[in-house]
C-alpha positions as CSV (number, residue, x, y, z in Angstrom):
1,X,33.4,-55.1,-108.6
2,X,30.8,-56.4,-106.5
3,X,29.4,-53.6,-103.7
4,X,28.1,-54.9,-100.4
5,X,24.7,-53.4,-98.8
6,X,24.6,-51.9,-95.6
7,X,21.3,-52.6,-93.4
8,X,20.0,-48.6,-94.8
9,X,20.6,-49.6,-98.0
10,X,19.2,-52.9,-97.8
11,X,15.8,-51.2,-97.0
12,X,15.7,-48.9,-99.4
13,X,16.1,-51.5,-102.3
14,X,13.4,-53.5,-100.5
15,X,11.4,-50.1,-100.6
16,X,12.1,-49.6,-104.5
17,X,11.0,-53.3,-104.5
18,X,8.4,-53.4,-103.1
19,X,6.9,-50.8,-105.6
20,X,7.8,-52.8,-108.6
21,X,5.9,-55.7,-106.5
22,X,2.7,-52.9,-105.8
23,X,3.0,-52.2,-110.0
24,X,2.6,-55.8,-111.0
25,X,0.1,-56.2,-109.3
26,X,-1.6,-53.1,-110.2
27,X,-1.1,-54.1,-113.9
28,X,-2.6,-57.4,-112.9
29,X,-5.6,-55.9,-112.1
30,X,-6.0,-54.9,-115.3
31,X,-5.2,-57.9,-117.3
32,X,-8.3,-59.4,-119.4
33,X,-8.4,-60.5,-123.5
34,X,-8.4,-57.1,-125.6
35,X,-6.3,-55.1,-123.4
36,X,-2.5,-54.4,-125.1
37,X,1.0,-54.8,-123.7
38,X,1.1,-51.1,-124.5
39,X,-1.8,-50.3,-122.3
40,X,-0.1,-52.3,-119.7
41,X,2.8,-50.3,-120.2
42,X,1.7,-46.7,-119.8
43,X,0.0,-47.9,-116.6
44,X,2.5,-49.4,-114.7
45,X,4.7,-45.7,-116.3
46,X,2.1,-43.7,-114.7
47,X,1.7,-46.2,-111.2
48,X,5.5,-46.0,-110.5
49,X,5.7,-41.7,-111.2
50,X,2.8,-41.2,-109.2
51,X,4.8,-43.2,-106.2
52,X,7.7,-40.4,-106.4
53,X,10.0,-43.1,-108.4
54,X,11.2,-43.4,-112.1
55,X,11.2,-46.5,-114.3
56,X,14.5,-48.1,-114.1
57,X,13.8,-49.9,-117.9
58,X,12.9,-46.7,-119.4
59,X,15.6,-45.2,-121.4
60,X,18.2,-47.8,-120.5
61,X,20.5,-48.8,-123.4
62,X,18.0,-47.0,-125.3
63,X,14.9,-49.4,-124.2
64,X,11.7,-47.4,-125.1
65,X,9.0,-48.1,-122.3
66,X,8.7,-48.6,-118.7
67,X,8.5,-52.8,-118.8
68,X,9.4,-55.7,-120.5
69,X,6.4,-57.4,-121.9
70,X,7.0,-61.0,-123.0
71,X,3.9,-62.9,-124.6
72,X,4.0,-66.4,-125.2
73,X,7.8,-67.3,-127.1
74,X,9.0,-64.4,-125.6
75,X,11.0,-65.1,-123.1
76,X,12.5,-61.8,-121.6
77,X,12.6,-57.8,-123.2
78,X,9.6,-58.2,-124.8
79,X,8.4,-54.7,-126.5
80,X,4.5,-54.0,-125.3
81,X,2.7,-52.9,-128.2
82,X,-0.8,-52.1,-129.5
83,X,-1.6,-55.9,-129.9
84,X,-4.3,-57.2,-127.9
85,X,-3.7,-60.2,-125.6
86,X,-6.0,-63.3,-125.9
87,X,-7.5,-66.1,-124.1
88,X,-4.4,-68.7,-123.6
89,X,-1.3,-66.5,-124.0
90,X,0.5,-66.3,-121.3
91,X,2.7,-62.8,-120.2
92,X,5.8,-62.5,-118.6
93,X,6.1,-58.5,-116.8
94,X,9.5,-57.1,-115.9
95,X,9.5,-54.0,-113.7
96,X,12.4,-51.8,-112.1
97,X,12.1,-49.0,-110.0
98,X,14.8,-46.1,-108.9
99,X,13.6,-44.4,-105.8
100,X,16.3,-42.4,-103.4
101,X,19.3,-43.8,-105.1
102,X,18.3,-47.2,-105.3
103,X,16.8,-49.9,-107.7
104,X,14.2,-52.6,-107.8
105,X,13.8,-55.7,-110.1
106,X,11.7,-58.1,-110.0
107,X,9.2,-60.0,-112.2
108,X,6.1,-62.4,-112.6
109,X,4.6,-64.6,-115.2
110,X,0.9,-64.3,-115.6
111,X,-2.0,-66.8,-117.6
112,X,-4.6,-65.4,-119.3
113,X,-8.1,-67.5,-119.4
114,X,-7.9,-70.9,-120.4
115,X,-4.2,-72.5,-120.7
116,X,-2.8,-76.2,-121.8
117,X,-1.7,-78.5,-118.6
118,X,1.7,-78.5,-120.1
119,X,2.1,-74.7,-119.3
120,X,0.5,-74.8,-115.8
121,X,3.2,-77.1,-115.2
122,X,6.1,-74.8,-116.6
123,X,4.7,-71.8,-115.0
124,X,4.6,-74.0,-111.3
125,X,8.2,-75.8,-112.0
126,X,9.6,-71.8,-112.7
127,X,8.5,-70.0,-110.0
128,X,9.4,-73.3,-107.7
129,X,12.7,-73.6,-109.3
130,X,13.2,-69.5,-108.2
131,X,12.7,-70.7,-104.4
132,X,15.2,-73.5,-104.8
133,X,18.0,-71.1,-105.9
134,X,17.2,-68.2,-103.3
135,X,17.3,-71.7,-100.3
136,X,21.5,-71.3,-101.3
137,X,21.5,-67.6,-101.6
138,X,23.4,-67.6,-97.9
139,X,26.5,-66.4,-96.8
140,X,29.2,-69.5,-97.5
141,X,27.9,-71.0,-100.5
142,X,28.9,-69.8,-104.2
143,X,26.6,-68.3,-107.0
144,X,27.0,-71.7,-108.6
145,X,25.1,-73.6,-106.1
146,X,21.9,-71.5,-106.7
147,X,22.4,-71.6,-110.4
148,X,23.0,-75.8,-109.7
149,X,19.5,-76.0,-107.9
150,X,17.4,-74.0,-110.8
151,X,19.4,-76.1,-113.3
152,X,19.0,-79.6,-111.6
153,X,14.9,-78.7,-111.1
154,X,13.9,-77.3,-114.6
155,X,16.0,-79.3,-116.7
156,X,17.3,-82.5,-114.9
157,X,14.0,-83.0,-113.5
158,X,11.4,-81.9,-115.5
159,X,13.1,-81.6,-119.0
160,X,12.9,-78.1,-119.7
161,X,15.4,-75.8,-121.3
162,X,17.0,-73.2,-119.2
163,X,18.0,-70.1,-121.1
164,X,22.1,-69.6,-121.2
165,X,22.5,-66.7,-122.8
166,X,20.3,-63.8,-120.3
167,X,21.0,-64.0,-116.1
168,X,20.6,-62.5,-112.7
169,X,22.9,-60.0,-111.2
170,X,24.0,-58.1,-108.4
171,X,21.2,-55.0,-107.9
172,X,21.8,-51.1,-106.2
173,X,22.1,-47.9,-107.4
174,X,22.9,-49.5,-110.4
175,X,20.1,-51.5,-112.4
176,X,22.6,-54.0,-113.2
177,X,25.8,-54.8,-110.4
178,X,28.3,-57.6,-110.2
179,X,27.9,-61.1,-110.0
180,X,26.1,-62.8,-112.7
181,X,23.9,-64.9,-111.4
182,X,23.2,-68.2,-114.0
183,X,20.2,-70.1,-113.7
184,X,22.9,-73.1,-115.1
185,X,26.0,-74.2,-113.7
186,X,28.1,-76.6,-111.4
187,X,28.0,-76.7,-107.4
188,X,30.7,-74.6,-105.5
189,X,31.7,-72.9,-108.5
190,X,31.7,-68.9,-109.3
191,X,31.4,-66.0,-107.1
192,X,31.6,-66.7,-103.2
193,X,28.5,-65.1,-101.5
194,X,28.6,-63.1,-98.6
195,X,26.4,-61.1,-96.5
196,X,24.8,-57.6,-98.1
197,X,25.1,-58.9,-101.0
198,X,22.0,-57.7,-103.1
199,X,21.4,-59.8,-106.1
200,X,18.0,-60.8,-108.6
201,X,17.4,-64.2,-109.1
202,X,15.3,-64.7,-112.3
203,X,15.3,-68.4,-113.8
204,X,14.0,-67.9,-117.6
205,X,12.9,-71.9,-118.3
206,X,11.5,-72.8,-122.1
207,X,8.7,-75.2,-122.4
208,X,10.9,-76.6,-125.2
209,X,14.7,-76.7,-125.8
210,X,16.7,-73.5,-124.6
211,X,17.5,-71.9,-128.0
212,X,16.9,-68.3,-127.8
213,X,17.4,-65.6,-130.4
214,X,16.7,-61.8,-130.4
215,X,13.5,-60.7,-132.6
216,X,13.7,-57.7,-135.0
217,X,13.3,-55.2,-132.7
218,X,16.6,-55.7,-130.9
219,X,15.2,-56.0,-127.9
220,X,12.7,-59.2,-127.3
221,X,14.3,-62.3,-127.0
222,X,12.5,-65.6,-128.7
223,X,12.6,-69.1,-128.0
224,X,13.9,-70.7,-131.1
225,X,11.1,-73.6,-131.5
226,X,8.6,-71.3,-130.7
227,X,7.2,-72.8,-127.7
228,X,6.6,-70.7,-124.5
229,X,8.7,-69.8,-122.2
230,X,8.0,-68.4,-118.4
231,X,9.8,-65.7,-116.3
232,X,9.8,-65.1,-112.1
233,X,12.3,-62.7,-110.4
234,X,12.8,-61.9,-107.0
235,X,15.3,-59.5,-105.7
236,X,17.4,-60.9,-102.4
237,X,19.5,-60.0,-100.0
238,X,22.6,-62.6,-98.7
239,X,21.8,-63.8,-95.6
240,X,24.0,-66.1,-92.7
241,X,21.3,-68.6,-92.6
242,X,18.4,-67.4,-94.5
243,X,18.2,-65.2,-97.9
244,X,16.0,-61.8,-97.3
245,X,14.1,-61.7,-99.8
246,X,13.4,-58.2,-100.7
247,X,10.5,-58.5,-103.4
248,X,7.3,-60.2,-102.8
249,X,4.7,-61.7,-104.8
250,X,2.0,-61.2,-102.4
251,X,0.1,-58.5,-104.1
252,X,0.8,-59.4,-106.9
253,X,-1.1,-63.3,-106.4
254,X,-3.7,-61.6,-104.6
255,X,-4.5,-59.5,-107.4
256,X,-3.9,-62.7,-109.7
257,X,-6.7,-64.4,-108.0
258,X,-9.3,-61.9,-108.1
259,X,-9.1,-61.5,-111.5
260,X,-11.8,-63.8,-113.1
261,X,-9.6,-63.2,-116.3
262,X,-6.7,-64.8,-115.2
263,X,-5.5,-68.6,-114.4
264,X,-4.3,-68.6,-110.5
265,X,-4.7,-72.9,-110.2
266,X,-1.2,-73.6,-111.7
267,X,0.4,-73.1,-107.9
């Protein structure tokens, strides 16, 4: 069933957002070689509780921390843990918040030091490809025309392998609402979109083919070749002409860019 959004409601998912945004970048302050995903972790834990907000990830389906931290292969669920991150990995951080009643979602690829052309480029094409599918997140258009436009940019154009088997969806008091939202598909199919509707848009686009399976830990999901794979999210509301979009990287690229340890020339 999918549940419109009134204007109040809008803004206080934009609110819960906007926090997840403020925590990214907070954990991107802190990202250098030696530091752990864990580390990472029980920041961003301790960032969104002192905000008067819980972790929407924590606990859910039984997930053990706060974020997803995907290094390298991982492409989405990734476990932080004590290992320490290196020059040239490259770390995908998923953040939800609950604050009054509502969620947030949204998420960000980072570059650590020096990194190959080839992932500059997959980074750039991913976090583009995000901004092609929220252009046809207005009200008349289907949930197949933004999955179309990720599809026909990652793949069609630039080869890459889009990941079938993990996709967006609607967003509210529940961490996870009606529709689905592909980042594959066929214009003017699926779910008609209408305004108030909430949903997170999060291509997940392999350097290599789009084989995914799930790692040991039930939880992080792998790319099957092994190559990398990158991750953006933004959380938007349907518009008449023009998508809201409720997240927003600013912070986050600000932060990004101050950081000596981190590769900001990709965009």
């Amino acid at each position: 069933m999918i549940i419109y959004k009134t204007k109040e409601e809008t803004e206080l998912i934009r609110e819960s957002c906007l926090l997840v945004n403020n925590t990214i970048a907070e954990i991107a302050k802190h990202l250098k070689p030696g530091v752990s995903t864990l580390q990472l972790n029980d920041l961003a834990e301790t960032y969104i509780q002192d905000h008067n907000a819980t972790p929407s990830f924590k606990n859910y389906h039984g997930f053990p921390f706060a974020c997803c931290m995907s290094v390298n292969d991982a492409v989405v669920h990734g476990y932080p843990t004590n290992k320490e991150l290196t020059d040239g990995d490259i770390l995908s951080v998923d953040v939800g918040t609950y604050k009054n009643g509502y969620h947030g979602d949204s998420a960000y690829t980072f570059a650590l030091g020096t990194i190959k052309d080839e992932i500059k480029k997959l980074m750039r094409i991913t976090k583009e490809s995000l901004y092609k599918g929220i252009e046809k997140a207005i009200a008349g258009n289907r949930v197949g025309d933004i999955a179309f436009a990720i599809q026909e940019y990652t793949e069609r154009q630039n080869g890459y392998g889009v990941v079938h088997e993990l996709v967006g969806h609607g967003l509210g008091k529940k961490l996870h609402e009606d529709p689905q939202v592909p980042n594959y598909g066929k214009r003017g199919s699926g779910t008609k979109l209408q305004e108030g509707l909430v949903i997170a848009i999060e291509p997940m686009i392999n350097l290599g083919k789009r084989y995914v399976y799930s790692d040991k830990d039930g939880w992080t999901v792998r790319t099957k070749d092994g190559k990398p794979s990158a991750h953006y999210e933004h959380t938007v509301c349907v518009q008449k002409d023009k998508a809201d979009i409720l997240s927003s990287f600013h912070a986050i690229e600000t932060a990004e860019k101050a950081n000596e340890h981190l590769c900001s020339d990709y965009y």
